[in-house]
C-alpha positions in Angstrom: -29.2 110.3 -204.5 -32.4 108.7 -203.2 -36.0 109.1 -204.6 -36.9 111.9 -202.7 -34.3 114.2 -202.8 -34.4 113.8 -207.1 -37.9 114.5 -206.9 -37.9 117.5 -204.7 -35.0 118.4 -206.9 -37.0 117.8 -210.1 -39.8 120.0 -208.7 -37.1 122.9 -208.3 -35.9 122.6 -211.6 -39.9 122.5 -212.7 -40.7 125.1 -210.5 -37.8 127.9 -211.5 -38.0 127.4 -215.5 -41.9 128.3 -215.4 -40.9 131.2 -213.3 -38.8 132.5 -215.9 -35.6 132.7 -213.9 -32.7 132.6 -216.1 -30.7 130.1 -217.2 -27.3 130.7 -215.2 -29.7 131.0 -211.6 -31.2 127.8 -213.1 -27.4 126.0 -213.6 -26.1 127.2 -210.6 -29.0 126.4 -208.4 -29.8 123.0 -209.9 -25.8 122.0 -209.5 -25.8 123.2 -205.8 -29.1 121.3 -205.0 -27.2 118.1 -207.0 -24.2 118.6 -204.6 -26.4 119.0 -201.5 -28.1 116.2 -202.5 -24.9 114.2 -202.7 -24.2 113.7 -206.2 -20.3 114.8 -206.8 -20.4 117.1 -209.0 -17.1 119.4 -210.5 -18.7 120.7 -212.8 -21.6 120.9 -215.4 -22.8 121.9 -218.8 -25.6 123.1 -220.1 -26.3 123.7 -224.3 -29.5 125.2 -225.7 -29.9 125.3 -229.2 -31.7 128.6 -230.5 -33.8 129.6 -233.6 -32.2 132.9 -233.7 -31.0 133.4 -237.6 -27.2 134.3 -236.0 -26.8 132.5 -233.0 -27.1 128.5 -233.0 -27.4 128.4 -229.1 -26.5 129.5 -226.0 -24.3 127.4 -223.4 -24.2 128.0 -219.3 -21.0 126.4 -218.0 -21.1 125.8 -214.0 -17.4 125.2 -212.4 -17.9 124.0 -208.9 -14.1 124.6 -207.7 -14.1 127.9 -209.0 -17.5 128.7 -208.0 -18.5 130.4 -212.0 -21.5 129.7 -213.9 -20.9 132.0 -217.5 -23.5 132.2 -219.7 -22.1 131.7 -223.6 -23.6 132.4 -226.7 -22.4 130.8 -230.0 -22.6 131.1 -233.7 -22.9 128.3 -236.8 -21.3 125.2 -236.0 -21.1 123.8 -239.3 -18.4 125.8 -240.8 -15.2 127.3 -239.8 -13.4 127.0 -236.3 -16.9 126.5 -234.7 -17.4 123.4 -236.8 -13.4 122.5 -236.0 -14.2 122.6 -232.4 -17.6 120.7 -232.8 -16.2 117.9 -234.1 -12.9 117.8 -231.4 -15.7 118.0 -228.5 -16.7 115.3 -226.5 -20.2 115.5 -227.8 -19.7 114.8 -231.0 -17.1 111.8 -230.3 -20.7 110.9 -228.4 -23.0 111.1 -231.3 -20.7 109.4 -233.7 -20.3 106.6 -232.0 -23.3 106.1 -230.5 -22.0 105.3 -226.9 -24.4 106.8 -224.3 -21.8 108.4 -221.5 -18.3 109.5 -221.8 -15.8 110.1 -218.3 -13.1 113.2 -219.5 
């Protein structure tokens, strides 16, 4: 992707999250724009952690072959199946070793 198309795509991303749009218009418009752009994208994932006393975050999953973005809200991760699939994911393979990128 060349300078210009990441910054035009920048100020989108800039330009949409001040306007309050939500965050599955935000996924599936910033992915599209990626693709456009020519990154090759399959698919993308985006976690927000929350301060909400029962729900730890939300997470909007965008599936480019299926053409879904699904907006999912989740509980504590520290304890139970949540924390079971916390430490199976990807991410947290991640954060314990301390590598900076993972291909699955």
């Amino acid at each position: 992707m060349d300078e210009t198309r990441f910054s035009d795509l920048a100020q989108w991303i800039t330009g949409v999250g001040l306007a309050g749009e939500t965050e599955t218009a935000m996924m599936t418009g910033f992915c599209e724009r990626a693709v456009a752009a020519g990154l090759p994208l399959a698919s993308g994932l985006m976690i927000i952690d929350t301060l909400h006393p029962i729900h730890e975050g939300r997470a909007v999953r965008w599936n480019r072959a299926k053409g879904t973005t699904q907006l999912l809200e989740y509980g504590r991760t520290n304890e139970g199946e949540a924390a079971e699939r916390w430490r199976a994911s990807p991410f947290f393979k991640l954060l314990e070793s301390g590598q900076k990128a993972s291909r699955h």
